[in-house]
N, C-alpha and C positions, 0 to 999 in steps of 0.2 A: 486155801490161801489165795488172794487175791494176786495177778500177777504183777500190779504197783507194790504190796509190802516184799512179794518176795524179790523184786529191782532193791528195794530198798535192803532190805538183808544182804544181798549179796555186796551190793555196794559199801555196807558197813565191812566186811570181811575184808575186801583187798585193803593192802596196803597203802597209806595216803602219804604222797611224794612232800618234802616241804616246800611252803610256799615260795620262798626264795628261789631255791632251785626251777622249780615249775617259771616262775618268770625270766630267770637269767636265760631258759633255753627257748621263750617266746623272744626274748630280744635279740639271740644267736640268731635262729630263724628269720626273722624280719630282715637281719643284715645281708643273712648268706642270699637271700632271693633276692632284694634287692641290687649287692652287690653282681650276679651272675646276670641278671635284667642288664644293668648297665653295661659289662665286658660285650653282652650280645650287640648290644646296637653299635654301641662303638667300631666293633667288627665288621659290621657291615658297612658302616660309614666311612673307616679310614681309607680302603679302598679307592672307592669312587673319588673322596677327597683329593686325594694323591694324584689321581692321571687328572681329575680338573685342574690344579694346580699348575702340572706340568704344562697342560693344554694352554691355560691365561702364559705365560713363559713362552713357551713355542709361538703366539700371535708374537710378542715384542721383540724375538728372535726373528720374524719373518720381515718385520717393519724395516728390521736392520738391516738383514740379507737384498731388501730392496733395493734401500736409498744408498744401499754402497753397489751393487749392480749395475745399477743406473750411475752411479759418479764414474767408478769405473770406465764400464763400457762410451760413456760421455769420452770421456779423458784418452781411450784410445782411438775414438772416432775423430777427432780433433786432428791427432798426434798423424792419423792415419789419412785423411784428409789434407793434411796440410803436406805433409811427405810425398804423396802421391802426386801432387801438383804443380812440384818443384820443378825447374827447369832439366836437371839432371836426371831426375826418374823417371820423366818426361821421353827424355829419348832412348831409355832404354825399353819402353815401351814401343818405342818407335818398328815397324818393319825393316828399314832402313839397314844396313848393316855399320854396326858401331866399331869406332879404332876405339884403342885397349884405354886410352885416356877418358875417355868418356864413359866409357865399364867403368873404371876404377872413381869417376867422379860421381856417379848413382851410385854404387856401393857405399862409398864414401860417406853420399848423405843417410842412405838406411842404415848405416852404422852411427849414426848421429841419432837414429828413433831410440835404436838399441842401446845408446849410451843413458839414455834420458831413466831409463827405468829399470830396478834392479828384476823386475819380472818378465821381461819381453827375452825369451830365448831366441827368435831368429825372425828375418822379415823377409818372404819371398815377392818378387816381382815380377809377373806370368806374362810375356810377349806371346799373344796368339797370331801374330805375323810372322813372327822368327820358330815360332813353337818353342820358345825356349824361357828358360826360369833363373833370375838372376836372383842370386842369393846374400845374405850374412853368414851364412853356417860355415863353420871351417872345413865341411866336405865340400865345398863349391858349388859352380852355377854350371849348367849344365842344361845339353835337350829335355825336353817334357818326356821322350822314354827312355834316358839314361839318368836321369834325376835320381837321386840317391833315396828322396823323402817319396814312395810308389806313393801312399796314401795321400799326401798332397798335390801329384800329379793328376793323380785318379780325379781330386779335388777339381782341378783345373780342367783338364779334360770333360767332366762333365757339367760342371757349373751348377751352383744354386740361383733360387731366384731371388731378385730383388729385394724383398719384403724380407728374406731374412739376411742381409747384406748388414753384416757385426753381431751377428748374434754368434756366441762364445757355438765352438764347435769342436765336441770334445774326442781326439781322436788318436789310435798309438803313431810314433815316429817310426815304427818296424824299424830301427838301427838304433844302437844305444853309440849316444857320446860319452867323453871321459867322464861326465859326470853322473852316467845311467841312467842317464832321463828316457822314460821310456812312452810317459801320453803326457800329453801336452793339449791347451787350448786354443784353437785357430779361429781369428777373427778375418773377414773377406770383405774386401770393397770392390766391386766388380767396376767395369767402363765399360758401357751400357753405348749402342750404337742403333741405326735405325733398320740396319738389317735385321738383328735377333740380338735374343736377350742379356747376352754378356760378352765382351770381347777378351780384352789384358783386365788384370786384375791387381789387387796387392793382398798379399794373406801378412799378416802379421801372428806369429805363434807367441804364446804365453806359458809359465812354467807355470805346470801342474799344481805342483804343492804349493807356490808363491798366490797361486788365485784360490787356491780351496783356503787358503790360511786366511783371508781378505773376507770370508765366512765364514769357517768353519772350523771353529780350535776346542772344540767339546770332545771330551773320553769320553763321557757318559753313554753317546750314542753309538751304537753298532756300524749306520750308513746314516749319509744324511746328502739327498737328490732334490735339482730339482727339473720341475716336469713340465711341458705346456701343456694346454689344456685340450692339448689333440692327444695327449700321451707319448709325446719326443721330449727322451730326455738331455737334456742339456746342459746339467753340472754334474758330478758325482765326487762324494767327498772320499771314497777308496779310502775307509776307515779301517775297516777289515776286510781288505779285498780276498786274500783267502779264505777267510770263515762265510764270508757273507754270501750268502744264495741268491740275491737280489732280493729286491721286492715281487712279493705274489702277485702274479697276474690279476685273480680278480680279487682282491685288496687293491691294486691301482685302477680295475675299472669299475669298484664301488667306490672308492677317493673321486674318481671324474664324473660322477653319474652322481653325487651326492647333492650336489648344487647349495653346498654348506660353505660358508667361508671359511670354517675352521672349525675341527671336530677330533676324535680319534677312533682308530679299529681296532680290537685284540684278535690277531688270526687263531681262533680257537681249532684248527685245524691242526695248526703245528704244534708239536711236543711239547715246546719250548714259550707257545702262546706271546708271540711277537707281539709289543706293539706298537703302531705306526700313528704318527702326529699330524695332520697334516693342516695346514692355512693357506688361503687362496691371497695371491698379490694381484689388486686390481690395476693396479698401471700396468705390468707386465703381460698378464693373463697365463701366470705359471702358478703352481701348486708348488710349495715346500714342504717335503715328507722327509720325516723321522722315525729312522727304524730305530727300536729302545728294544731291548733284554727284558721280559718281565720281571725275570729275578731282581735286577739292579733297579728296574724304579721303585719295585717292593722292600727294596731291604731295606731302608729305613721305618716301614710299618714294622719291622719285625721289634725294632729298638720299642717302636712309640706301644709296640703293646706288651711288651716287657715290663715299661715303665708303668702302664696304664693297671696291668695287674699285681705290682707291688704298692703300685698306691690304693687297690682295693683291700689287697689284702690286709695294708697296714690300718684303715677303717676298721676292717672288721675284727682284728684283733684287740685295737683298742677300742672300740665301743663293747665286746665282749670282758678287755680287764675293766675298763670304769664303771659296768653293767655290775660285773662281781664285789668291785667295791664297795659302790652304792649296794647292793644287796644282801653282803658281808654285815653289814649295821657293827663293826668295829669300835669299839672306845676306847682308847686309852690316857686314865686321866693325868693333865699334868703333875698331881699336885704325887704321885707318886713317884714319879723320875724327881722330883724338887728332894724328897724322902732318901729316894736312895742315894743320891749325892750326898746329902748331910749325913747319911749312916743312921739316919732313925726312923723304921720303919715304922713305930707307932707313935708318930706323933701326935702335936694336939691339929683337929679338924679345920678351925679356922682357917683363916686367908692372914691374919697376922703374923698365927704361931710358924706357918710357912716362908715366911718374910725373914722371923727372927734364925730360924734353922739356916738361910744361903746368909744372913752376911755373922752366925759361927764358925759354918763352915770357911769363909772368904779369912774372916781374923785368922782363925787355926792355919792358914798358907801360908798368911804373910809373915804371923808371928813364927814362922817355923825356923831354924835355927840354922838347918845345913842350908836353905834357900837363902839366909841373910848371907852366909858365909860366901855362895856360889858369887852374889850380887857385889860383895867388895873385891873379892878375884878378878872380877872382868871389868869393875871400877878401875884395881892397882895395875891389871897386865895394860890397859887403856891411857891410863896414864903413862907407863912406861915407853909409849909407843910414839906420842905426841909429845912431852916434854922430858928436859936432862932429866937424866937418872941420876937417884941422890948414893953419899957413899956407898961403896960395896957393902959394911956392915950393918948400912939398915935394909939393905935390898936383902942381904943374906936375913936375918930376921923377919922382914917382911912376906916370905918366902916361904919361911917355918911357920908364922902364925896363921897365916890363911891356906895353905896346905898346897901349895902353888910346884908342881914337880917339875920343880927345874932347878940346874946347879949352878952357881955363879961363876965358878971359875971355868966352864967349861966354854968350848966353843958354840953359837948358836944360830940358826938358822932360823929367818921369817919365810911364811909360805905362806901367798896368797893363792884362796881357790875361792870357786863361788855356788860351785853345783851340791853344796854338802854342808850341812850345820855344825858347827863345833863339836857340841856332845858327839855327834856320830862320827864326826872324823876320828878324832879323839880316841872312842870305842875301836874302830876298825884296826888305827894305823898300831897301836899297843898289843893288839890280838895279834899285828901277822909280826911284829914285832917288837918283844919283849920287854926288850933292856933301853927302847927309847925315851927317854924324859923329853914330854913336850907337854902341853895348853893350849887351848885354840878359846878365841870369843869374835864376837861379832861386830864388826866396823863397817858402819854405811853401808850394809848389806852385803858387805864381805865378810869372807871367814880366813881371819888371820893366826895361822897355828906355830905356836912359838917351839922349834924341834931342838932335839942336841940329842942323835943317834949316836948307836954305838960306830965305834970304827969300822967294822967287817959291811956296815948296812949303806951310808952315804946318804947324800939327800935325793940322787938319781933316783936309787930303788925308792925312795916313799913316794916319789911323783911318780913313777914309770904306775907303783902298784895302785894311787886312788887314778889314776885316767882307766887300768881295767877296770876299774868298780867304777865308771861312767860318769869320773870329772871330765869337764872338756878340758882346760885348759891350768896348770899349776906355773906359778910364777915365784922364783923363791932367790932369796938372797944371796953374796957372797958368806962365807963362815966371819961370824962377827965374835972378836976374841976380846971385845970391850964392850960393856954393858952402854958405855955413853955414848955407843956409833948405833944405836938401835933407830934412834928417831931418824937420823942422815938415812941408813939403810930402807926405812918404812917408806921418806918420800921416795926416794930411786924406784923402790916396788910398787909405789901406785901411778907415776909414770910410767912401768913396762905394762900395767893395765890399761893405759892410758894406749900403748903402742900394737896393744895385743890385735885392734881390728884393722893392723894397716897389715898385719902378717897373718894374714886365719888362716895359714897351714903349717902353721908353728905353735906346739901344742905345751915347748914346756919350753919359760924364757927366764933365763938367769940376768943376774946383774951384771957378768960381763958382756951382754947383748949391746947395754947403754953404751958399753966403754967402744963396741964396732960399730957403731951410729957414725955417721958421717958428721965429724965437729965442724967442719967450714961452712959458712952461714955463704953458702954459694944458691943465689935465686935463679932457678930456669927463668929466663928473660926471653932468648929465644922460644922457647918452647909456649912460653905465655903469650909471644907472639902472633906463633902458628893458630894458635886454637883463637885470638881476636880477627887474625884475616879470615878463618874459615867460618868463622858465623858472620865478619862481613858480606862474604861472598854468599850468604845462605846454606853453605853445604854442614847437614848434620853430624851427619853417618861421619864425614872428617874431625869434623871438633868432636868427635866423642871420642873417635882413635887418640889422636892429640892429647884431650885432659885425661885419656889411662896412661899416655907416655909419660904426664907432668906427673900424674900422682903417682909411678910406679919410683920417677926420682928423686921427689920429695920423702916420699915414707922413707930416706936412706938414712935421715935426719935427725934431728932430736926429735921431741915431740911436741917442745916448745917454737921452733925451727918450723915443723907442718903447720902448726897453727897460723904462725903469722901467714905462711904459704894462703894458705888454706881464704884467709882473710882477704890477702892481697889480690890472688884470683878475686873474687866475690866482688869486690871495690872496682876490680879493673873492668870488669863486665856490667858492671851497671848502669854505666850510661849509654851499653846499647842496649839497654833493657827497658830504657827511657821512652826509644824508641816505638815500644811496643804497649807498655803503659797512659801513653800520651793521647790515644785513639781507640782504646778499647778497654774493658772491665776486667784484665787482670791485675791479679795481685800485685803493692807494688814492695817492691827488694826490704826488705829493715834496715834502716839505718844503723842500730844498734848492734854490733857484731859479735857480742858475748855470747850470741844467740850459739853461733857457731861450737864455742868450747861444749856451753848445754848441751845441745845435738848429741856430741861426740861422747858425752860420759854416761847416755842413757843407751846407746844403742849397740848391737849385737855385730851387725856386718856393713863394712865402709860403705857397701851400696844401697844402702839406705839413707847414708848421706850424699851418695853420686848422685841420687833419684832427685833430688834440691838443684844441683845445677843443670843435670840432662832438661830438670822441665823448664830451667830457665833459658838453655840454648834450643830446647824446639820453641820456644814463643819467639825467640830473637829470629832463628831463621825462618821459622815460619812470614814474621812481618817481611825479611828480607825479599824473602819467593814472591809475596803477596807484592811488591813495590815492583819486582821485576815485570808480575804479569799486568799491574797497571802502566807501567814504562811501553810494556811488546804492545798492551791495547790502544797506547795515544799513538805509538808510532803507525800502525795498522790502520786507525783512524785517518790518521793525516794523509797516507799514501790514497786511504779514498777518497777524502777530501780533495786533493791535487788533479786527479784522474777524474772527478765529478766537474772540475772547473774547469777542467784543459784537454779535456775528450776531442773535442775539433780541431787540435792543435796537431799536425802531420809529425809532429818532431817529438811530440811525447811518447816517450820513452820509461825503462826503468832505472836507465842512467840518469837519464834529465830528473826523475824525479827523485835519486842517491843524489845530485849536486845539488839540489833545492833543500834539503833537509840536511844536509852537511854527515849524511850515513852513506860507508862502502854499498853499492849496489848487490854484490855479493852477500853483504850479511842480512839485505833488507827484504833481498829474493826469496834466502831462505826462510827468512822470520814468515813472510807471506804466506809461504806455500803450507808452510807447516800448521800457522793456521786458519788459512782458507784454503788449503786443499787445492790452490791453484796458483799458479803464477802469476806477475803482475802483468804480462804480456796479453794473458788469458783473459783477466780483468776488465783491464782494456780494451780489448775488442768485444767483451760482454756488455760494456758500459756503451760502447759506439754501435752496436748492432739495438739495442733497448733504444736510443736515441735517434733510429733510424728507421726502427719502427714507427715513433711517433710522426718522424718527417714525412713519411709514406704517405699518410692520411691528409697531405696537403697535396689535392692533385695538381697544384701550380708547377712544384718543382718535379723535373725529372730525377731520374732513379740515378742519374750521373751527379745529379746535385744534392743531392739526401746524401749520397755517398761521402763527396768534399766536406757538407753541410758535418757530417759523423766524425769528420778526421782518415776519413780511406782515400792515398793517392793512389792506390792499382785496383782501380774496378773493376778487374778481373776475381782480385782477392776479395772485394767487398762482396761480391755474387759467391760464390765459394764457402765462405763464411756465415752469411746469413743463411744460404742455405742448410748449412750443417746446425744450424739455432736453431731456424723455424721449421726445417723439412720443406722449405717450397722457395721459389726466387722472390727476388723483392715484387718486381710485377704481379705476381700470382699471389703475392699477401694484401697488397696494395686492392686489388683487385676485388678480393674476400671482405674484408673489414669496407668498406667504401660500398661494397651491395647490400 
């Protein structure tokens, strides 16, 4: 035998799988590799994704940390400059020995730096003639080696240079004050003389937390430093100052040796696998570094591959069910289910005789007998419900012939519910209790059950027993001992429907609820008041308090009482809704108010109708907010405008320019500052210093008349000032631009 017949014999012998099968488990396989292909790469990518992410964030973190560095330190340099200059600071620098009047007058003014800002903790003033340190600290002023502050003595005693004169220097108080401050940041302006490099000095200190917070308000991060590009560090945000180990050595002098502007390292050395962010600031020429938790920038990969693996899995489950479907080759014809409905399983074949079979079966329903009977029951109880009832002796026959179990002379109770259909109410409420005669049918999607229990039962227990069988809410009538107060009692019950969603924690509401409704037709006026000033003035979060105070004392009312309520709000707020309609694509109010009752009979919880006016009071305050900040922008406007025209004028001022605008000075300082981050004072001598640059570049006029020419009468202070702008005297700018 050849070894081709005998492959072929054997291959006859084994067992041959069915076709189906054999493919459903090629399409398993395609999914499962597929699917595991794609978990891999994802794997590897989310990673990397993740710290680049962080890294693009960490540049626009660093932009920030800049230009607020720089305003900052601007803004103390100023404060610090100008303090230092004053005639009273002046002599306390002096050698000279000073009476107590003129201590108390330099203290005086450096208690006026320290009033200016909530972050400046203390401002020292170092006499290297007297050897002594005049203070703001409520430990006093004192010799340079009896000085309370050593580390800021040591400070003065030894002196920094020039070049870093206001750079933030961050160092302990060694003494805690009442408020346990224990490091603080000390900024220095030395008085530079021709013998050596530094003489008297002024240190202004800064709170710690008040300047890390001006950068640095992130949990995320473990520490967050920053560095100059010698490796002096210069901030430290003392996030975890006992957890945190610092930064690794050489992790900061591969950060300074990288020559990247922005990058990050994972110290795969430590346990914990740090990782560190860091972006270089080209104005500064400092590094901003990010010590991160690996764990915490990772946990959210843990989420995304959580999510990344149920949605493979669920792929692959359903392409494996519609794989089997499709495979399964299932048929099931209709014309069979058509057969077993009509009860004839061997019918005729056709597509007619199947036609004729659903509408015998649809007759044989309709003609059916106990179903006609059901349908005039809930005709006659429907009737009874909505118009007089005719005498007792045709209601008692009416009663007998359609098989209606209820007694005439008895007492009877209406109960509206709505989580439960007739029939099965019906079913239940007879099973847990016997001897009740009642009927239930369906009105406008209610289920209205006509009861007359026994005595021992009540109509508490039939309500207390359907809310445990998981009605929400049962609303039932007083005992009606007259067949012809049915209809009175039905509307009373579709009003307490009506009241049910001003109370949704009142689960069972009887008809003497209506009778404790507040009858006097009394309108919050007041109250309607509050809530039109508070969205005049813009304020939300107020009008929202407000309209739950209105609606908590209206719902005390009838229901026809809230409605009008209800209305009347809506009406009285519309025309400042005008407002906001009138200049932009929202919706605008409907005039037609009916809308309102609509609302109310389709919906479940009142705050689906609050949701209607909450959105109609944020567009109203919103416009409001929106008019104030065009108001703050013309006024902000105009103060530059005034200040751009009247720059040379000695007498301008920020009062001259509160009487020119007919605004307190006071309110216009602060509107200023808040948003230009600077004073109008500041302004002013930015606008006159910019304007005196220009003059410079005419070498006709002298530097005394550029000065007048800007609006400066103390050319003293003009010199003083522009230098603190430009870093050089007017001469020496004059000089540079002009070569």
């Amino acid at each position: 035998m050849s070894a081709k017949s005998l492959l072929l014999s054997v291959k006859k012998k084994l067992p041959r799988l069915p076709y189906s099968f054999v493919t459903w488990i090629s399409h398993f396989a395609v999914l499962l590799i597929s699917s595991t292909i794609i978990m891999i790469m994802l794997n590897r990518s989310y990673g990397q994704a993740t710290i680049s992410t962080i890294t693009s964030l960490n540049a626009e973190l660093t932009n920030y940390v800049e230009k607020t560095s720089s305003q900052i330190q601007n803004m103390i340099k100023y404060n610090g400059f100008y303090t230092f200059y004053t005639p009273s600071v002046k002599k306390l620098r002096h050698p000279n020995e000073l009476t107590n009047f003129e201590v108390m007058s330099g203290i005086r003014d450096l208690n006026a730096l320290v009033s200016t800002s909530t972050y400046i903790h203390s401002v020292y003033v170092y006499s290297a003639g007297n050897q002594y340190i005049y203070t703001t600290d409520e430990l006093g002023s004192n010799t340079l080696d009896d000085f309370h502050d050593k580390s800021a003595a040591e400070i003065f005693r030894g002196g920094v240079s020039q070049e870093d004169s206001f750079e933030p220097l961050y160092r302990p108080l060694l003494y805690k004050n009442e408020n346990n401050i224990e490091y603080i940041y000390s900024f220095i302006l030395y008085e530079s003389n021709n013998e050596k490099d530094y003489d008297n000095a002024l240190m202004i200190n800064v709170y710690e937390n008040e300047y890390n917070n001006s950068f640095f308000s992130s949990n995320y991060d473990k520490e967050i430093i920053l560095v100059k590009d010698t490796g002096q560090v210069i901030l430290h945000s003392k996030i975890e100052p006992t957890a945190s180990e610092g930064i690794n050595q050489l992790v900061m002098k591969e950060i300074l040796e990288s020559g990247k502007n922005s990058g990050h390292i994972i110290d795969e050395q430590h346990k914990d696998k740090p990782i560190y962010l860091y972006s270089y600031m080209n104005q500064t020429g400092r590094y901003l570094i990010r010590h991160l938790k690996y764990a915490d920038v990772m946990n959210n990969l843990t989420s995304i591959k959580r999510l990344s693996l149920s949605i493979v899995l669920t792929i692959v489950v359903s392409g494996c069910i519609v794989s089997l479907i499709m495979l399964t080759r299932m048929y099931l014809p209709l014309k069979k289910i058509i057969f077993s409905l009509s009860g004839q399983a061997k019918a005729d074949k056709g597509s007619d005789a199947i036609l004729k079979n659903l509408d015998y079966w649809v007759q044989d329903r309709v003609q059916d007998k106990h179903e006609y009977a059901a349908l005039v029951k809930q005709e006659l109880l429907n009737q009874v419900l909505t118009s007089p009832v005719s005498p007792i002796e045709n209601t008692e026959q009416n009663f007998l012939q359609y098989g209606i179990d209820l007694v005439p002379d008895m007492p009877l109770y209406l109960l509206l519910v709505v989580d439960i259909s007739p029939r099965e109410g019906v079913e239940a409420i007879k099973k847990a209790f016997p001897l009740t005669h009642m009927e239930g049918i369906s009105v406008d999607e209610q289920t209205i059950f006509f009861i007359q229990p026994d005595q021992q039962t009540g109509i508490d227990s039939i309500c207390h027993f359907l809310l445990g069988s998981g009605v929400r809410i049962c609303i039932h009538s007083n005992p009606i001992f007259d067949f012809q107060r049915i209809e009175r009692s039905y509307l009373r019950l579709k009003e307490l429907y009506s009241l049910r969603i001003f109370h949704p924690h009142v689960n069972i509401l009887s008809d003497h609820f209506l009778d404790s409704q507040n009858k006097k037709n009394i309108y919050p006026e007041q109250q309607e008041s509050k809530i039109v000033l508070a969205l005049r003035s813009g304020k939300y979060e107020n009008a929202i308090a407000l309209y739950r105070d209105w609606m908590k004392i209206i719902s005390q009312h009838r229901y026809s009482i809230i409605v009008f309520a209800l209305k009347r709000l809506y009406l009285t707020i519309k025309p400042l809704h005008q407002l906001v309609i009138s200049s932009s694509s929202k919706p605008v109010m409907q005039a037609d108010l009916d809308f309102i009752e609509d609302k109310l009979r389709v919906i479940e919880d009142i705050e689906e109708f609050n949701q209607m006016f909450y959105s109609l009071f944020s567009q109203i305050c919103d416009k409001v907010s929106q008019d104030k900040t065009e108001k703050i922008e013309k006024v902000i406007q105009e103060i530059k405008s005034i200040v751009e025209e009247n720059y040379a004028d000695p007498n301008l001022s920020p009062q001259s320019i509160s009487d020119s605008i007919n605004l307190s000075a006071t309110y216009i300082g602060k509107l200023f500052r808040s948003c230009e981050k600077c004073s109008i004072s500041d302004y002013i001598n930015k606008i006159r210093i910019d304007h005196a640059q220009k003059l410079l570049l005419n070498k006709d006029m002298t530097v005394k008349e550029v000065a007048q020419k800007a609006g400066f009468v103390n050319i003293s202070y003009f010199f003083t000032l522009f230098k603190n702008y430009c870093n050089m005297s007017p001469a020496s700018y004059r000089k540079k631009r002009l070569s």
